[in-house]
LORO-182901 format. One record per residue (C-alpha): x, y, z; residue in three letters. Coordinates in steps of 0.001 Angstrom, whole numbers, plus 500000, padded with zeros to 6 digits. Example, Ala and Ser with C-alpha at 12.3 -4.5 7.8 and 13.67 -1.06 7.14 Angstrom:
# residues 2
512300495500507800ALA;513670498940507140SER;
***
This chain:
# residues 286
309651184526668755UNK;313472184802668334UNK;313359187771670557UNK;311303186547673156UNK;313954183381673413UNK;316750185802673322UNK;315802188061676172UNK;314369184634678654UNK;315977183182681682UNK;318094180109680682UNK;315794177497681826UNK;312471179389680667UNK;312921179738676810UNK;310052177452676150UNK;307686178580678423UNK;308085182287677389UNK;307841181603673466UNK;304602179105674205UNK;303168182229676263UNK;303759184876673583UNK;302600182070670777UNK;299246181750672893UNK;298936184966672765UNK;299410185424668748UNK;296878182412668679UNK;294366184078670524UNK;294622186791668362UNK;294589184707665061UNK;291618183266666778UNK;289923186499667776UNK;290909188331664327UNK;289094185177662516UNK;285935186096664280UNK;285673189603664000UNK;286349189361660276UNK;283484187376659465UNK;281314189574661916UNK;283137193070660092UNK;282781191118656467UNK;279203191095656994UNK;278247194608658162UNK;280650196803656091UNK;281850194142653303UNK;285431192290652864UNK;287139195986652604UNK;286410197150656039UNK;288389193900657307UNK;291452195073655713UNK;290932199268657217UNK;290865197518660506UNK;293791195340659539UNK;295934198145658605UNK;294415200375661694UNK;295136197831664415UNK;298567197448662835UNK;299057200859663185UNK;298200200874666915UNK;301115197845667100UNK;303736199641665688UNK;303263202528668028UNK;302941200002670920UNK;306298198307670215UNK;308377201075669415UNK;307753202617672865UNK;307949199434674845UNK;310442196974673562UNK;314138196880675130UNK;317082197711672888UNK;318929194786672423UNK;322681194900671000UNK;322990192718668109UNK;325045189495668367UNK;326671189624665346UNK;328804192398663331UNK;327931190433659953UNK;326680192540656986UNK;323535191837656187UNK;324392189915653013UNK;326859188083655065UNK;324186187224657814UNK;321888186081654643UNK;324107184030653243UNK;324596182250657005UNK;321367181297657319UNK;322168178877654232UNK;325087177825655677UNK;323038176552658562UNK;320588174476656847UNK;323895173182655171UNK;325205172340658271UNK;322608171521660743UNK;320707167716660476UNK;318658168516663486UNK;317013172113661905UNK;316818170091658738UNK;314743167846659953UNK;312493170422662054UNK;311692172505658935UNK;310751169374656897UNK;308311168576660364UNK;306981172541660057UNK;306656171745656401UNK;304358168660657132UNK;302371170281659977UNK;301501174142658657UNK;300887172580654938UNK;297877170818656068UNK;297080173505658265UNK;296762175841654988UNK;294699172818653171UNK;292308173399656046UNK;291652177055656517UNK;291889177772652723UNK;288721175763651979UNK;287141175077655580UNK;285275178592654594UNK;283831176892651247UNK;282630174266652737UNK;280403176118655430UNK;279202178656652752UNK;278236176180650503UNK;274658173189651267UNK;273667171461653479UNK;275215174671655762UNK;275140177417653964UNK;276162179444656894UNK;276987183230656583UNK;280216185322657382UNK;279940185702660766UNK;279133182416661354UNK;282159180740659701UNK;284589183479661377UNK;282741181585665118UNK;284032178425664150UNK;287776180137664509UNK;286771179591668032UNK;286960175772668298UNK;290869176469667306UNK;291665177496671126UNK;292803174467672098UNK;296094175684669871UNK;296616178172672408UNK;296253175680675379UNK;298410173279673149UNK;301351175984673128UNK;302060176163676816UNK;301651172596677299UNK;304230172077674695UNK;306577174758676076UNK;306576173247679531UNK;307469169816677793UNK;310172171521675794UNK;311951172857678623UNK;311758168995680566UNK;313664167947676972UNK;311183166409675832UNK;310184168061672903UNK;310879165203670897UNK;308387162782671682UNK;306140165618671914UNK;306604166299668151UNK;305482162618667280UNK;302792162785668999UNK;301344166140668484UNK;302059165327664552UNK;300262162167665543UNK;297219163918666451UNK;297306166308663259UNK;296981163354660782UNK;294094161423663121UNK;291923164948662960UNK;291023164544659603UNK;289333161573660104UNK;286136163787662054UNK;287433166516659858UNK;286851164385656937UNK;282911163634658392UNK;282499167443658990UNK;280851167236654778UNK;278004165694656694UNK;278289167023660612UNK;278932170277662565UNK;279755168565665546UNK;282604166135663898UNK;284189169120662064UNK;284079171016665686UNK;285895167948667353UNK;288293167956664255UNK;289190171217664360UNK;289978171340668263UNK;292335168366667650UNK;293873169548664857UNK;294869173251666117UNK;296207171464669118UNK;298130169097667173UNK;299488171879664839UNK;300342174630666803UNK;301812172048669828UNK;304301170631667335UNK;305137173642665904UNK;306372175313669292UNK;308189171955669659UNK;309944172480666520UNK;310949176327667253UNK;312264175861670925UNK;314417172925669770UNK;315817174920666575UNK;316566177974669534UNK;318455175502671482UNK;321081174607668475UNK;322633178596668585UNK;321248180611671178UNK;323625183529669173UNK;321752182882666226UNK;318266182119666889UNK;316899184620664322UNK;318688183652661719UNK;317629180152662844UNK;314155181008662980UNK;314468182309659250UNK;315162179149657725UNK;312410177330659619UNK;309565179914659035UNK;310405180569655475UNK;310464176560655165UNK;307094176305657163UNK;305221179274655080UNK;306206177547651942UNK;304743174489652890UNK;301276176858654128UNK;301339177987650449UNK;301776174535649062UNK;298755172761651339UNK;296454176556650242UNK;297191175837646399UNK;296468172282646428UNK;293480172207648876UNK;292008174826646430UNK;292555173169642913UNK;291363169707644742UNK;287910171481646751UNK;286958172736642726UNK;287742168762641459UNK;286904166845644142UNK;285509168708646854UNK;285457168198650542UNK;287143164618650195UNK;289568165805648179UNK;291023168154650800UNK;290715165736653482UNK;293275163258651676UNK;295821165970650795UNK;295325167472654518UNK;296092163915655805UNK;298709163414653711UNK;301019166145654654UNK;301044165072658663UNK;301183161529657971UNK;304151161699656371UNK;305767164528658987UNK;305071161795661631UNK;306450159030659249UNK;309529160833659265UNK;309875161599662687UNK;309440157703663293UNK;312604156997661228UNK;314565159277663190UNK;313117157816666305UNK;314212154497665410UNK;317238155149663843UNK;318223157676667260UNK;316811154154669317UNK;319220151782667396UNK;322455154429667275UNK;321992154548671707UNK;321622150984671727UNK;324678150226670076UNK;326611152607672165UNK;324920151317675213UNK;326670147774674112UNK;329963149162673432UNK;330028150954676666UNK;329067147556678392UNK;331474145615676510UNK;334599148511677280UNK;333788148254681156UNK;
***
């Protein structure tokens, strides 16, 4: 992602990292499905020999088609390590967008780690393949990546973030009913992916914007942030699906993008207020 910002025309960083994010979503999508459908021919090993095969066939791909790129920086690598501290020390506004990532890809692990359970298990009892189909209703992430790149580079990626946020913690309400319907978990999931991954390109094209020199050290601190948070929403949705099942998940899920948007409303306000008073000193000086 870093790369892809690094090497766009100034004016089209958000629309080139939302196209090469739809196109990692399509394959997360894609991958999810022919898991399942591999899972249940050859067994849960053959998923990870086509893993490491397609990988394989990417490596190969990239080494003989990416540009060389000279580095930006002459820092050691400790040195460039220790940096990447020294940014979260000293910049609010990626702060703030890793606690949002946080928020968002936590519930997103809450849902994908135990999503599968509840489709294996009654009334559905659904097989391999089937569960890896219901990846599919998760396109609207890709559509929800352009849309937020093209808002990104209009500056507006801020509001964007509330709202996309916004829709994240109203999916689990049909995601909540999916215990008892198909169709409500479909219509929660499409909401949800859009909500997640639209927020989440929001987040990365404004963290870009802070050091265009440094936007892989940048990127760093947010993903590490954001994958810690994935690991946090996986654990807990697991230990709550084996106490409290389905509902269980649904409030944790919930919980993690309600309070990301909560946030984000306090810096609204408080970013409101701070031009207001300006706006009165400015009146009052002229």
């Amino acid at each position: 992602m870093p790369f892809s910002a690094s090497i766009a025309r100034e004016g089209e960083q958000g629309r080139v990292v939302s196209t090469v994010m739809s196109g990692l979503l399509i394959g997360i999508l894609v991958s999810r499905v022919v898991a399942g459908l591999v899972a249940e021919v050859v067994g849960w090993r053959g998923v990870f020999v086509l893993g490491a095969a397609l990988t394989a066939v990417a490596v190969v791909a990239l080494w003989r088609t990416l540009p060389v790129v000279a580095p930006s920086t002459s820092l050691p690598y400790p040195r460039l390590l220790l940096s990447v501290l020294r940014l979260i020390r000293d910049e609010p506004v990626l702060r703030f967008r890793m606690a949002l990532g946080v928020s968002g890809y936590a519930s997103f692990g809450a849902l994908w780690t135990s999503v599968g359970f509840l489709l294996a298990a009654p009334p559905y009892g659904l097989s391999e393949a089937r569960i890896g189909l219901f990846a599919l209703f998760g396109v609207a992430g890709a559509v929800a990546a352009r849309f937020a790149g093209r808002l990104a580079d209009r500056g507006q990626a801020f509001g964007a973030t509330g709202a996309f946020l916004a829709l994240v913690a109203l999916s689990w309400i049909p995601l909540g009913l999916g215990a008892f319907s198909l169709v409500a978990l479909a219509i929660g999931l499409v909401v949800f992916d859009l909500g997640v991954q639209g927020s989440h390109i929001s987040n990365q094209n404004t963290i870009y914007a802070l050091h265009p020199e440094a936007r892989s050290r940048l990127n760093t601190a947010y993903m590490t942030s954001y994958f810690l948070g994935g690991a946090a929403g996986s654990g807990l949705s697991s230990a709550l699906y084996a106490s409290h099942g389905w509902a269980g998940v649904s409030i944790v899920g919930a919980a993690f993008p309600t309070a990301g948007f909560l946030l984000w409303l306090v810096v609204a306000v408080r970013g409101r207020r701070r031009r207001a008073v300006a706006d009165r000193r400015a009146a009052t000086n002229v």
